[in-house]
CHARMM internal coordinates of N, CA and C (Angstrom, degrees):
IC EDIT
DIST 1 N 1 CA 1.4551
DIST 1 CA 1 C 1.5313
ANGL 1 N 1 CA 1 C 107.96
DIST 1 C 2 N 1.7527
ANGL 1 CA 1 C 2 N 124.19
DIHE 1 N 1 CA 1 C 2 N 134.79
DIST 2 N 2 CA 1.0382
ANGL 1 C 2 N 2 CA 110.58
DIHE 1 CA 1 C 2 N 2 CA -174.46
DIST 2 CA 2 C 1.7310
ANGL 2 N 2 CA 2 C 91.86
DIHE 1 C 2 N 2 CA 2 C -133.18
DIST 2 C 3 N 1.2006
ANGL 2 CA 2 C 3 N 101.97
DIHE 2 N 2 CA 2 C 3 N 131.78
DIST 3 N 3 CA 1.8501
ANGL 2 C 3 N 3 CA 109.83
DIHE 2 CA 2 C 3 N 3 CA 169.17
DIST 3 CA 3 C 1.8756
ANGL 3 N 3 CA 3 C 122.42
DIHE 2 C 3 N 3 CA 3 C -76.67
DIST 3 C 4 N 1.2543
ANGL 3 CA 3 C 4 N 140.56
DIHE 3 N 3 CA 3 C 4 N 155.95
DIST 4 N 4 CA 1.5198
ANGL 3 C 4 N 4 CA 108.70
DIHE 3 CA 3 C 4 N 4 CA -154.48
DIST 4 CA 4 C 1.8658
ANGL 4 N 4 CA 4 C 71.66
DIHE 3 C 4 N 4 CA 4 C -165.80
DIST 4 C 5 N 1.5171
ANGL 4 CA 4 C 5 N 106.65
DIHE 4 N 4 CA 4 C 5 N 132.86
DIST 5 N 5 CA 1.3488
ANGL 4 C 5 N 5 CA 97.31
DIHE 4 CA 4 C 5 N 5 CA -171.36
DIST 5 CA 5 C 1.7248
ANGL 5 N 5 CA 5 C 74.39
DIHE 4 C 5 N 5 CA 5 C -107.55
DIST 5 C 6 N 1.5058
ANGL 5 CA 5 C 6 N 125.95
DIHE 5 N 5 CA 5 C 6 N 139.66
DIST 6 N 6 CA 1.5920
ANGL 5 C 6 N 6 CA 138.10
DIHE 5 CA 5 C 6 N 6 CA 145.92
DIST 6 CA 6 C 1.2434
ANGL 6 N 6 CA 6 C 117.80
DIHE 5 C 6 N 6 CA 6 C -104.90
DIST 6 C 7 N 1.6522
ANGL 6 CA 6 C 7 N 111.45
DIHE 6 N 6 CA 6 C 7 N 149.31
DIST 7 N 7 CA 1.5151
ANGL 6 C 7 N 7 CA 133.39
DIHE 6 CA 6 C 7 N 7 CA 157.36
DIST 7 CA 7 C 1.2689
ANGL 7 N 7 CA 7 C 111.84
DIHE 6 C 7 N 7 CA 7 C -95.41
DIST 7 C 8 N 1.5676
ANGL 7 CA 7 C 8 N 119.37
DIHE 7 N 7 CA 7 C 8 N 111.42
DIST 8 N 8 CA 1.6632
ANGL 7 C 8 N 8 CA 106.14
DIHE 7 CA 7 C 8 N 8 CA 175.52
DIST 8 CA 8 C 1.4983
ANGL 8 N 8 CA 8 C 98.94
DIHE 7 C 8 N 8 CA 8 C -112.00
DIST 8 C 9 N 1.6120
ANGL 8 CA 8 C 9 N 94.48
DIHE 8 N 8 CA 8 C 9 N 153.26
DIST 9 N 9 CA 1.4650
ANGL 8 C 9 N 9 CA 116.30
DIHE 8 CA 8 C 9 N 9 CA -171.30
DIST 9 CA 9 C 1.3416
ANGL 9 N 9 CA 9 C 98.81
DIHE 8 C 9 N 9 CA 9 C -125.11
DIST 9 C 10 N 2.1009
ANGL 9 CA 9 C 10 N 129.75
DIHE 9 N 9 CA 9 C 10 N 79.05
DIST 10 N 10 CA 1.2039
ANGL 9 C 10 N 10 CA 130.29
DIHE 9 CA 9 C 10 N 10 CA -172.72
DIST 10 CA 10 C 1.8947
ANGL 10 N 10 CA 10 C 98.87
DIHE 9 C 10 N 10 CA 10 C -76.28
DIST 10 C 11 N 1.5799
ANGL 10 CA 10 C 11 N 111.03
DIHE 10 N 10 CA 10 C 11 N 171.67
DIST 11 N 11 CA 0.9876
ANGL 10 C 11 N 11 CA 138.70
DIHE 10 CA 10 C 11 N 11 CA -176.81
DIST 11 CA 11 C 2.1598
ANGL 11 N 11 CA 11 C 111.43
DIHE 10 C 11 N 11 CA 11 C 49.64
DIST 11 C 12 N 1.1880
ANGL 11 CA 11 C 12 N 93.12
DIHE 11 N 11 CA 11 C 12 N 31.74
DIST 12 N 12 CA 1.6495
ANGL 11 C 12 N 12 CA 107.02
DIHE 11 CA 11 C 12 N 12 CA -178.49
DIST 12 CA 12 C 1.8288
ANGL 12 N 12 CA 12 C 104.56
DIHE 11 C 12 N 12 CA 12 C -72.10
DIST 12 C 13 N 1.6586
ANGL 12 CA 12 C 13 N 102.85
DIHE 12 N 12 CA 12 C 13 N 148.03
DIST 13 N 13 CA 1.6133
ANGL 12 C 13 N 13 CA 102.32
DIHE 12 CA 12 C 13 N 13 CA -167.85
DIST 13 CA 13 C 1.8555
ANGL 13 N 13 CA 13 C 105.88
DIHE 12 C 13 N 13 CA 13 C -75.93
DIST 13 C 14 N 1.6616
ANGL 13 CA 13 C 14 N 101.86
DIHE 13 N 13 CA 13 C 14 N -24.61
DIST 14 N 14 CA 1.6716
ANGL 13 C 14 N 14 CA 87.38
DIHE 13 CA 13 C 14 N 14 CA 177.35
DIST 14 CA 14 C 2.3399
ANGL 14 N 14 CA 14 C 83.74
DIHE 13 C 14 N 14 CA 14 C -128.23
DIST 14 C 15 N 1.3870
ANGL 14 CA 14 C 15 N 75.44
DIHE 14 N 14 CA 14 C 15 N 168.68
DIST 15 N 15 CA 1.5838
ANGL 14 C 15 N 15 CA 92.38
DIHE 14 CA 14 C 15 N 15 CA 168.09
DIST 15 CA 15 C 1.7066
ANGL 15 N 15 CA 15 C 115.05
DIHE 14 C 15 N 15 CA 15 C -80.29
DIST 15 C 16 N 0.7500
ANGL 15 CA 15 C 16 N 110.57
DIHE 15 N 15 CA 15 C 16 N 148.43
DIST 16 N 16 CA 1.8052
ANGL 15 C 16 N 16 CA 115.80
DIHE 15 CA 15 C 16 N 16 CA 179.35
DIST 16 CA 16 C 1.9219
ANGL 16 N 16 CA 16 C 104.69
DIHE 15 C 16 N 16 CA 16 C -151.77
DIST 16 C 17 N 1.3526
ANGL 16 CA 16 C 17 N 96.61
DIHE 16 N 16 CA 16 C 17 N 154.26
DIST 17 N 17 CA 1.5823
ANGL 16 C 17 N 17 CA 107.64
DIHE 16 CA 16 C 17 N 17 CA 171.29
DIST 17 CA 17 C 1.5972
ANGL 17 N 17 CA 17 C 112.31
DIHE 16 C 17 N 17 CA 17 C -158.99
DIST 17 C 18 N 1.3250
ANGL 17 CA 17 C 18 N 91.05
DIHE 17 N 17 CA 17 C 18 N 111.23
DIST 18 N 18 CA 1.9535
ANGL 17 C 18 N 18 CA 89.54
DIHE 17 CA 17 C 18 N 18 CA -160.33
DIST 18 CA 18 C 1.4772
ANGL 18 N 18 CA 18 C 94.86
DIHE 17 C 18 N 18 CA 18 C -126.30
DIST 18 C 19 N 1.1461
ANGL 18 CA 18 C 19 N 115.58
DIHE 18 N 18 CA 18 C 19 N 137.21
DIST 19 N 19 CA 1.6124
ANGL 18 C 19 N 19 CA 141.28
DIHE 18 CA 18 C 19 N 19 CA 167.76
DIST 19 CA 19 C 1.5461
ANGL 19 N 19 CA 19 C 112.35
DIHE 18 C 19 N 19 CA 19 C -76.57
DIST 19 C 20 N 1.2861
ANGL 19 CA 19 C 20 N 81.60
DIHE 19 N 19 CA 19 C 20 N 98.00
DIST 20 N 20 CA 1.9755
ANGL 19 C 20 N 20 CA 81.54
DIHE 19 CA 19 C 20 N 20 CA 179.67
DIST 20 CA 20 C 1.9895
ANGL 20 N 20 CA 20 C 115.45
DIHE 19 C 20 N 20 CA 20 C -81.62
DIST 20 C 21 N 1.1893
ANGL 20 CA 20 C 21 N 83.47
DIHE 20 N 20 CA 20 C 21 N -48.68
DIST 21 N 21 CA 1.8029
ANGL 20 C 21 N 21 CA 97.32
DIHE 20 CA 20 C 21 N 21 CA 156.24
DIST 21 CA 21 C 1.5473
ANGL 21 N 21 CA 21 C 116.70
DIHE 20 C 21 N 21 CA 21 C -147.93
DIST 21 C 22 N 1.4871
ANGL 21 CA 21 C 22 N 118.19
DIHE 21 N 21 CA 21 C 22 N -154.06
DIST 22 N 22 CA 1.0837
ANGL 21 C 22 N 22 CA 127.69
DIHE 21 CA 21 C 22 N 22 CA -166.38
DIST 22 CA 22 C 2.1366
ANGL 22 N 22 CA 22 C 117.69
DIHE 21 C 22 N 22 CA 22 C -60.35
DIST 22 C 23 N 1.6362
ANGL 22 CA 22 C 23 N 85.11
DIHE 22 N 22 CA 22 C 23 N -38.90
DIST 23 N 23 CA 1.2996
ANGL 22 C 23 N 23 CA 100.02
DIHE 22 CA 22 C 23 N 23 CA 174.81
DIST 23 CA 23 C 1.6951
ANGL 23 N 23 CA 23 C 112.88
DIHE 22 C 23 N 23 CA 23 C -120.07
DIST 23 C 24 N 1.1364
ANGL 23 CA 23 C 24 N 121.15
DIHE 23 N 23 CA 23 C 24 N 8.84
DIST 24 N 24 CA 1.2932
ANGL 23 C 24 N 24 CA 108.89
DIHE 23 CA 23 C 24 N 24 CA -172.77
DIST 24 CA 24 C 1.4610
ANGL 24 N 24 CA 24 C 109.48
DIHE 23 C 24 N 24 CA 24 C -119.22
DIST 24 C 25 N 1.2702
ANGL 24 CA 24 C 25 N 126.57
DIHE 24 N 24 CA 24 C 25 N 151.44
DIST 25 N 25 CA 1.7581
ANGL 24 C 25 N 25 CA 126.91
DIHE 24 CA 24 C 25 N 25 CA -158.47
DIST 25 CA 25 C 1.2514
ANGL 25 N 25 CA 25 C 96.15
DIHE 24 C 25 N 25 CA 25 C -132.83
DIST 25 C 26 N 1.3389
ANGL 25 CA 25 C 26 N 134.76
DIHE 25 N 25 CA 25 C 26 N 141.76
DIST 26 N 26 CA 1.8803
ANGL 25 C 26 N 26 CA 140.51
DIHE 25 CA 25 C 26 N 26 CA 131.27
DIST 26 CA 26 C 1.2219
ANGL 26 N 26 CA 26 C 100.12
DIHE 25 C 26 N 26 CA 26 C -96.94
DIST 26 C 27 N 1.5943
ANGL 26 CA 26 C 27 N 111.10
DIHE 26 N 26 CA 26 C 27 N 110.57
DIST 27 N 27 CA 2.1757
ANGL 26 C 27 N 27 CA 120.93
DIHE 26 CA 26 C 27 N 27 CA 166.19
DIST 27 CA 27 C 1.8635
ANGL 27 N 27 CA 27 C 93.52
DIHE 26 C 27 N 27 CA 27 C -109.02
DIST 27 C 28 N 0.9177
ANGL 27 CA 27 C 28 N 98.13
DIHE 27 N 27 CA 27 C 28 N 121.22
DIST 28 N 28 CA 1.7533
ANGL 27 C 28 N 28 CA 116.30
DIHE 27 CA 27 C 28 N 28 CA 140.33
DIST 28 CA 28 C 1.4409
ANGL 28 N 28 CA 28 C 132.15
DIHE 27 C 28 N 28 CA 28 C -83.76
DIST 28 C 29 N 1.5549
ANGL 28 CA 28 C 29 N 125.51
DIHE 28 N 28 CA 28 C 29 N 97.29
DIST 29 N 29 CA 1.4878
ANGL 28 C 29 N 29 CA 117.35
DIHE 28 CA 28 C 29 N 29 CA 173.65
DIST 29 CA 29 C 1.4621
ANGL 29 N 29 CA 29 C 110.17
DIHE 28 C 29 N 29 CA 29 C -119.86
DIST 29 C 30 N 1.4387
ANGL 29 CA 29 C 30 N 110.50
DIHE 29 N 29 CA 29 C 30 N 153.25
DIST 30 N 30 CA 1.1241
ANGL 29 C 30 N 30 CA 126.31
DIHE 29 CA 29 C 30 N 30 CA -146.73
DIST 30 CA 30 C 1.5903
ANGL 30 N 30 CA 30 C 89.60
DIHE 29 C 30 N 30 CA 30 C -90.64
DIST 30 C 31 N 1.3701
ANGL 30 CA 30 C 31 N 137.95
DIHE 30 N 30 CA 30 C 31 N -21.55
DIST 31 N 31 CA 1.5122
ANGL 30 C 31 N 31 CA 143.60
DIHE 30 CA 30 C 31 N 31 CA -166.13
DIST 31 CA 31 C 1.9553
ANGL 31 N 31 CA 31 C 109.01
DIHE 30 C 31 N 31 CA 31 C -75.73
DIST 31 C 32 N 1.1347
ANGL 31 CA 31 C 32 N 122.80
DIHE 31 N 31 CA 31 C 32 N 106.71
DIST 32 N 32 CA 1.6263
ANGL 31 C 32 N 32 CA 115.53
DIHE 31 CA 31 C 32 N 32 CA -168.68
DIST 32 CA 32 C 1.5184
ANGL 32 N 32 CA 32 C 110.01
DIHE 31 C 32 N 32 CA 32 C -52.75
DIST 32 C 33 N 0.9767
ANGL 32 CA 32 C 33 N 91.82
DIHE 32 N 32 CA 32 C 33 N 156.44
DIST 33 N 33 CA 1.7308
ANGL 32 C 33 N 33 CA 100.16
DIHE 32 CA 32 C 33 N 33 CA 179.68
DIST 33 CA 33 C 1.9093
ANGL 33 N 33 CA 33 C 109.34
DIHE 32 C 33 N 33 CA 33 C -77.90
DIST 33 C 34 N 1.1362
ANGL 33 CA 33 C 34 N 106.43
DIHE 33 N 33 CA 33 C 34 N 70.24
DIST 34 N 34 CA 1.6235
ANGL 33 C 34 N 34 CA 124.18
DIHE 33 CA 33 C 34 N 34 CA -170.59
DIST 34 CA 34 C 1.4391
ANGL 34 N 34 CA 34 C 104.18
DIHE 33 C 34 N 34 CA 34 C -138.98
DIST 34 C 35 N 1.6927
ANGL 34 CA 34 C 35 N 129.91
DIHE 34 N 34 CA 34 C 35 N 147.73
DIST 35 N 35 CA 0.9714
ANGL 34 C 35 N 35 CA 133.26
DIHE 34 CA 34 C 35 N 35 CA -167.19
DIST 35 CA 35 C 1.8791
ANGL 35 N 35 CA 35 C 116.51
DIHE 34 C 35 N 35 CA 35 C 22.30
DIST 35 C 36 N 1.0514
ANGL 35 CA 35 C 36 N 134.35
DIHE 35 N 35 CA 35 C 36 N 16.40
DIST 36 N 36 CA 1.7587
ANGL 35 C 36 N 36 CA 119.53
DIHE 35 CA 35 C 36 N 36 CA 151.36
DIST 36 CA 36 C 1.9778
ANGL 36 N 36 CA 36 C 75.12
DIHE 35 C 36 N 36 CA 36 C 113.09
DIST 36 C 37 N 0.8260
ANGL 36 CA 36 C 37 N 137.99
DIHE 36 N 36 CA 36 C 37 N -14.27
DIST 37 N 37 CA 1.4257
ANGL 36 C 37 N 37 CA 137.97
DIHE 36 CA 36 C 37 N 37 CA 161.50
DIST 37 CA 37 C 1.7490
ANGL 37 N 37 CA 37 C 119.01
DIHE 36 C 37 N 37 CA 37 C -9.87
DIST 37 C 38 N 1.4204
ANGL 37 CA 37 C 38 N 94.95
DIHE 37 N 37 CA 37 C 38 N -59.09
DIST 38 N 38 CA 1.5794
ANGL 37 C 38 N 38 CA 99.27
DIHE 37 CA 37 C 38 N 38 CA -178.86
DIST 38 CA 38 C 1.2741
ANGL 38 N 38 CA 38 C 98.51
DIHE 37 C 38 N 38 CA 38 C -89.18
DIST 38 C 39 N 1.7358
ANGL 38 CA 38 C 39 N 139.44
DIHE 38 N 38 CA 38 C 39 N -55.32
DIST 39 N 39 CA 1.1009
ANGL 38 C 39 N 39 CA 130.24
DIHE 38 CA 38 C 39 N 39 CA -152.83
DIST 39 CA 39 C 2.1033
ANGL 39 N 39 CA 39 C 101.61
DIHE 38 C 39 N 39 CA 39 C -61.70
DIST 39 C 40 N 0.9430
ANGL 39 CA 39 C 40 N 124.23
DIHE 39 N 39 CA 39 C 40 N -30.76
DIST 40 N 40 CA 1.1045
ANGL 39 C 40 N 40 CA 153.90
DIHE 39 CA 39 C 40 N 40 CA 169.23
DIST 40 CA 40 C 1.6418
ANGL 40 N 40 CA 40 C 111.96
DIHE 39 C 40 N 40 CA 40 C -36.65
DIST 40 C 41 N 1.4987
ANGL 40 CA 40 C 41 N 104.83
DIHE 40 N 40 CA 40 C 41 N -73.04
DIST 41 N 41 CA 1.4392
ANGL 40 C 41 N 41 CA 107.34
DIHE 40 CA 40 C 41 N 41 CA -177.08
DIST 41 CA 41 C 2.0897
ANGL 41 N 41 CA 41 C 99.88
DIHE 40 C 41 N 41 CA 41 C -96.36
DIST 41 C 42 N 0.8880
ANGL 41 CA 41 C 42 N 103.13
DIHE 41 N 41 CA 41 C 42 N 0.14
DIST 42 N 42 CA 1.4373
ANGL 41 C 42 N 42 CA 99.31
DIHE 41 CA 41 C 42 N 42 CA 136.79
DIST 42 CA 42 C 1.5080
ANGL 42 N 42 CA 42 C 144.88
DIHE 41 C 42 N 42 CA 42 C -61.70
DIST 42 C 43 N 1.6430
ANGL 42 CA 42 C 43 N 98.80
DIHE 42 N 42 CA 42 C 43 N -41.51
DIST 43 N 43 CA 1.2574
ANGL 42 C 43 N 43 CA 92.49
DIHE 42 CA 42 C 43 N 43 CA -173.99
DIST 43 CA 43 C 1.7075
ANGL 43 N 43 CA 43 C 108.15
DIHE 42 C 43 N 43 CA 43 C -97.59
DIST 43 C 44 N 1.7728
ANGL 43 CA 43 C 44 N 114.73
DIHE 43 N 43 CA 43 C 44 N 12.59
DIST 44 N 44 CA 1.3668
ANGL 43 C 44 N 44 CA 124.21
DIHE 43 CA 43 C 44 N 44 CA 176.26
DIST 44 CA 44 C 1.5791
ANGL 44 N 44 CA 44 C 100.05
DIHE 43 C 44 N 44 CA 44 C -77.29
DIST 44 C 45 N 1.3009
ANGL 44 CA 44 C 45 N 103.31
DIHE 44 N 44 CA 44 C 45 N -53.41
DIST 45 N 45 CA 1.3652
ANGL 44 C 45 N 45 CA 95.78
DIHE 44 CA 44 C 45 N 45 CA -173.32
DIST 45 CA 45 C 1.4306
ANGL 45 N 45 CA 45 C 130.10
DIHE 44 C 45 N 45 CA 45 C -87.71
DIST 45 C 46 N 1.6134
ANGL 45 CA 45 C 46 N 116.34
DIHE 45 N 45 CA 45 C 46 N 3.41
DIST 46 N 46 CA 1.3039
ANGL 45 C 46 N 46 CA 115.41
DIHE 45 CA 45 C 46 N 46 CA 165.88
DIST 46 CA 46 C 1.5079
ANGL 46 N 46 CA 46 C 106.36
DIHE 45 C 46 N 46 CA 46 C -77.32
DIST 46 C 47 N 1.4761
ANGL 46 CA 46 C 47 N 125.14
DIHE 46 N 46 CA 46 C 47 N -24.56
DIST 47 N 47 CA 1.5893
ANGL 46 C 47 N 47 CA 146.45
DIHE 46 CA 46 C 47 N 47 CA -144.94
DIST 47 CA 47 C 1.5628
ANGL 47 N 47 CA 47 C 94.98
DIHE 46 C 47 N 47 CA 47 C -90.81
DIST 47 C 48 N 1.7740
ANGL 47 CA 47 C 48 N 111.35
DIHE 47 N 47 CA 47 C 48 N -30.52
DIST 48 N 48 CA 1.7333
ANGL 47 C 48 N 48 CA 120.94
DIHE 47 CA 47 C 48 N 48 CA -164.11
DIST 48 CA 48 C 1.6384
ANGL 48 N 48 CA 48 C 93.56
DIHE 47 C 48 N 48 CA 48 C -87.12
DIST 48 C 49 N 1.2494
ANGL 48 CA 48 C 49 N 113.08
DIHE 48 N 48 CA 48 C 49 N -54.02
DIST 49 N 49 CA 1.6024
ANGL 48 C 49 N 49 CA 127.98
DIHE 48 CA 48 C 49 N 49 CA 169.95
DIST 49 CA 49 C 1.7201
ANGL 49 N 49 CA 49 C 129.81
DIHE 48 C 49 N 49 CA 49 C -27.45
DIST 49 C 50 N 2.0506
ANGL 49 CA 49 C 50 N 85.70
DIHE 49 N 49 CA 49 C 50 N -49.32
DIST 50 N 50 CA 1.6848
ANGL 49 C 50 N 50 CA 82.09
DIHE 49 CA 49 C 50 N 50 CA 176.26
DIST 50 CA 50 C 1.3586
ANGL 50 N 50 CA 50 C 122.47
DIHE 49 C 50 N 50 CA 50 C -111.57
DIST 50 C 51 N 1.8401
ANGL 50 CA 50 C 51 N 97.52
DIHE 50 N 50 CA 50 C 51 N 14.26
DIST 51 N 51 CA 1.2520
ANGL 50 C 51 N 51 CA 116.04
DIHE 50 CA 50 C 51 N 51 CA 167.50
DIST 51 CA 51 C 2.0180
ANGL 51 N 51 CA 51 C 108.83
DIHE 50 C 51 N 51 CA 51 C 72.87
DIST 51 C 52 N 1.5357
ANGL 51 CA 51 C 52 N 102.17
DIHE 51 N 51 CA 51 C 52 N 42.43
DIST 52 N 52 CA 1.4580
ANGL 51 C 52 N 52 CA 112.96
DIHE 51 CA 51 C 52 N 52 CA 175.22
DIST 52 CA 52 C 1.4971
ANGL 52 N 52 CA 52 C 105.97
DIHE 51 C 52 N 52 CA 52 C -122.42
DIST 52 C 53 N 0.7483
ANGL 52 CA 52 C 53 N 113.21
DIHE 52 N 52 CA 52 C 53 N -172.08
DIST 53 N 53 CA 1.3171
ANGL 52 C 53 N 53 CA 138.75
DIHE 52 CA 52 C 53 N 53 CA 177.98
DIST 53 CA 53 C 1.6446
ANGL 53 N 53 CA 53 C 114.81
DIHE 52 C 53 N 53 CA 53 C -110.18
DIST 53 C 54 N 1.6865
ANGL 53 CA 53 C 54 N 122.99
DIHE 53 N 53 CA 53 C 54 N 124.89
DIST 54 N 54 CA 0.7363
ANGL 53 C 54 N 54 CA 144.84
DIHE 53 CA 53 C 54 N 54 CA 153.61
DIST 54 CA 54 C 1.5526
ANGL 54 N 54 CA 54 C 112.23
DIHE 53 C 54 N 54 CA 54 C 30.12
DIST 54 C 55 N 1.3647
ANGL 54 CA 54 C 55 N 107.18
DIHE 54 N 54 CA 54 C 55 N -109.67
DIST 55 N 55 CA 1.1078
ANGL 54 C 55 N 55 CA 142.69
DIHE 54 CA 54 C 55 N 55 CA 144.14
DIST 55 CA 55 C 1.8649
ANGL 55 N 55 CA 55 C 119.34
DIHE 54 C 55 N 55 CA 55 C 7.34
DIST 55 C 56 N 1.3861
ANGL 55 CA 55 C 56 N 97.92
DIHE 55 N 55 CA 55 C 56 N -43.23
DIST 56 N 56 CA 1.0733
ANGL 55 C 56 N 56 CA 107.66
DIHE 55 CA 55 C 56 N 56 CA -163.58
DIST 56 CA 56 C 2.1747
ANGL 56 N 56 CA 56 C 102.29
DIHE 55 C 56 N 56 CA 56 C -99.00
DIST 56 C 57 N 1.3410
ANGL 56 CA 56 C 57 N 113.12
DIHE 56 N 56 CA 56 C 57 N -10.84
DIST 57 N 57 CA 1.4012
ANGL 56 C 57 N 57 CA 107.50
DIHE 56 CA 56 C 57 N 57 CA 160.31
DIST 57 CA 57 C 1.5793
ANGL 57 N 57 CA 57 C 118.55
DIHE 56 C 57 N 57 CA 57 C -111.65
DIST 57 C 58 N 1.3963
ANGL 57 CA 57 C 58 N 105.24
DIHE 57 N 57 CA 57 C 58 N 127.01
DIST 58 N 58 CA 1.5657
ANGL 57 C 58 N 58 CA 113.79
DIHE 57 CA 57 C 58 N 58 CA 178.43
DIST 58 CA 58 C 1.6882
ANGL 58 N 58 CA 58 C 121.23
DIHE 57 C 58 N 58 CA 58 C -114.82
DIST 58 C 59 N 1.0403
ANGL 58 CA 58 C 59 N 121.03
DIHE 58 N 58 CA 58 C 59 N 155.22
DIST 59 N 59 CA 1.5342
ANGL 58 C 59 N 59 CA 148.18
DIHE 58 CA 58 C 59 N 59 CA 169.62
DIST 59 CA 59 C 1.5246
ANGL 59 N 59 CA 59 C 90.95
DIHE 58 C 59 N 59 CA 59 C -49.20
DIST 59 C 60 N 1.0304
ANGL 59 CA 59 C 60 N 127.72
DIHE 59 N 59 CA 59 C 60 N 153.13
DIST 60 N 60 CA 1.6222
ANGL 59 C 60 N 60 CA 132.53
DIHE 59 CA 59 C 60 N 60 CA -162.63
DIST 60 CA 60 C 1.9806
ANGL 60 N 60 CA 60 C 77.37
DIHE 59 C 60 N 60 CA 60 C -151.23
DIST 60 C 61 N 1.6091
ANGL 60 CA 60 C 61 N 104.00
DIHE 60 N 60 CA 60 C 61 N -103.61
DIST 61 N 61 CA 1.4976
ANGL 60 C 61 N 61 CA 100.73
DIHE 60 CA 60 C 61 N 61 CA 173.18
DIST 61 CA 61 C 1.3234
ANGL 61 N 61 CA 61 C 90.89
DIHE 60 C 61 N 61 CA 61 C -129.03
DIST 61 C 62 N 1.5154
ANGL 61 CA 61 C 62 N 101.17
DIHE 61 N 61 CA 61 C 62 N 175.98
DIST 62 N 62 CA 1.4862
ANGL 61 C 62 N 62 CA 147.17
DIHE 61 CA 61 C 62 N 62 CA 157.73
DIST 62 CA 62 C 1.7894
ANGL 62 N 62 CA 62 C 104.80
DIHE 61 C 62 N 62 CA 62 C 90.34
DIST 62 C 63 N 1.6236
ANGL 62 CA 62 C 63 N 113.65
DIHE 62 N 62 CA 62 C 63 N 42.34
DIST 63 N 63 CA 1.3088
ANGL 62 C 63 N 63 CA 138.63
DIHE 62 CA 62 C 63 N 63 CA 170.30
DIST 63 CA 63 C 1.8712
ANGL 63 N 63 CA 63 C 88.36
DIHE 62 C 63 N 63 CA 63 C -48.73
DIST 63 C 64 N 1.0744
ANGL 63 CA 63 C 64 N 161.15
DIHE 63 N 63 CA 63 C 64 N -19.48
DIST 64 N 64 CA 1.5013
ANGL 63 C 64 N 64 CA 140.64
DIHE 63 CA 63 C 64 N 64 CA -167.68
DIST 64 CA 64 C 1.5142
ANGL 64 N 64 CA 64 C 100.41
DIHE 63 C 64 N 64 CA 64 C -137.82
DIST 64 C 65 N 1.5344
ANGL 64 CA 64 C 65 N 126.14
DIHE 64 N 64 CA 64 C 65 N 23.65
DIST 65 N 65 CA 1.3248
ANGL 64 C 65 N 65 CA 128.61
DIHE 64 CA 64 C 65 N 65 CA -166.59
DIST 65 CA 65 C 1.4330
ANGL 65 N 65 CA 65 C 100.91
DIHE 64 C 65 N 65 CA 65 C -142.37
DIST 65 C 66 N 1.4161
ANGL 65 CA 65 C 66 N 121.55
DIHE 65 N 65 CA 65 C 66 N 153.84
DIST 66 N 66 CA 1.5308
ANGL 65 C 66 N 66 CA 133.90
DIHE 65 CA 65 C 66 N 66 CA 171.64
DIST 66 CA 66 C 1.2847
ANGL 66 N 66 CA 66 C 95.79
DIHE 65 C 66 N 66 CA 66 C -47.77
DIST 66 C 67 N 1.5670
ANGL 66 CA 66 C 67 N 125.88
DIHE 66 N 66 CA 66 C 67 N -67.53
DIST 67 N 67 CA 1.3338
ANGL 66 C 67 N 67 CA 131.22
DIHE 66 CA 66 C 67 N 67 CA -115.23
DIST 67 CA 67 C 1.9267
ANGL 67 N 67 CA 67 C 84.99
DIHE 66 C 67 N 67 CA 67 C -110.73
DIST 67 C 68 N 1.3398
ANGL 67 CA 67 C 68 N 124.66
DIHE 67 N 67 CA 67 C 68 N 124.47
DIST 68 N 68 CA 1.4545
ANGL 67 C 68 N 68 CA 124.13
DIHE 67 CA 67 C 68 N 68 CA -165.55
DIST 68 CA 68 C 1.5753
ANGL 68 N 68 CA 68 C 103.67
DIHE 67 C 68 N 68 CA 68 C -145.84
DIST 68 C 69 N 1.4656
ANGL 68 CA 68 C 69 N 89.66
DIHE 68 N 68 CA 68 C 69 N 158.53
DIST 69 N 69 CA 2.0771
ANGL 68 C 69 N 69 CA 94.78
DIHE 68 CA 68 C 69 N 69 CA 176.95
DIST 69 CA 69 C 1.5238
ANGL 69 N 69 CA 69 C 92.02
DIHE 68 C 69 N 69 CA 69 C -129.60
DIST 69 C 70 N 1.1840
ANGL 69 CA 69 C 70 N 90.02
DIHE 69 N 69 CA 69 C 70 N 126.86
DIST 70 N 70 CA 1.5153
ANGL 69 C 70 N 70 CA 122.46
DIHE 69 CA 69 C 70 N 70 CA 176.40
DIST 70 CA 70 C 1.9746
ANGL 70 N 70 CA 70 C 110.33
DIHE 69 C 70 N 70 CA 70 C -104.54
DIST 70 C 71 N 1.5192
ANGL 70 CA 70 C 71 N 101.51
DIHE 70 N 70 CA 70 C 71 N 139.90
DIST 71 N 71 CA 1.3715
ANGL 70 C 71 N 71 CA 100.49
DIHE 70 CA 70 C 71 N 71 CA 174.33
DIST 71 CA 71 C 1.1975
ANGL 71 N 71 CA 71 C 92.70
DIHE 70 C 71 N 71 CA 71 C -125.04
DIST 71 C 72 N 2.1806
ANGL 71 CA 71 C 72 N 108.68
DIHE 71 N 71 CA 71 C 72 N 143.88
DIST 72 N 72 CA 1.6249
ANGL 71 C 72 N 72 CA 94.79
DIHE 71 CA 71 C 72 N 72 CA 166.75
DIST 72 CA 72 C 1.6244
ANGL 72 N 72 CA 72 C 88.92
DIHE 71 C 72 N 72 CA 72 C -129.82
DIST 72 C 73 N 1.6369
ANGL 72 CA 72 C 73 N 103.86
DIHE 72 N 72 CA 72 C 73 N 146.34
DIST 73 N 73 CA 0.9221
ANGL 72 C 73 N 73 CA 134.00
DIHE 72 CA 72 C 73 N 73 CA -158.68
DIST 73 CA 73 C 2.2919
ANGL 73 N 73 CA 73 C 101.06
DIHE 72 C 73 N 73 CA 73 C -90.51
DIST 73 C 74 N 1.0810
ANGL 73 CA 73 C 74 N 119.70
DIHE 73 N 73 CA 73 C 74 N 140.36
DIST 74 N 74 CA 1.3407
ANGL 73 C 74 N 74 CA 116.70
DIHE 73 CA 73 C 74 N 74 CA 168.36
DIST 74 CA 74 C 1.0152
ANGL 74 N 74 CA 74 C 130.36
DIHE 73 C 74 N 74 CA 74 C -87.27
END
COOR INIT
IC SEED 1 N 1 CA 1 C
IC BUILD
């Protein structure tokens, strides 16, 4: 199990996913932060990144905030 602190930047003009360090992320998605939209294709592309499946990364806290802890599961 690995914990992953992110900054999301919803309704952004391009997508981005940058490694600030070992555990810490800046993602840009272009989807507004409305109905789970961004938190959503957030967790596609952290999920493509560590090469899991979906399912297997969750919302820890800060589900209504930029700044969030993510767990991904092995």
């Amino acid at each position: 199990m690995r914990y992953l602190h992110v900054k999301v930047s919803a309704g952004a003009r391009r997508e981005s996913f940058k490694q600030k360090s070992e555990d810490h992320f800046e993602i840009s998605v272009r989807e507004k932060a409305e109905r789970n939209l961004a938190n959503a294709r957030v967790l596609e592309l952290v999920a493509s990144h560590f090469k899991v499946s979906v399912n297997k990364v969750r919302i820890v806290n800060g589900h209504h905030h930029p700044s969030k802890l993510l767990v991904v599961e092995n």
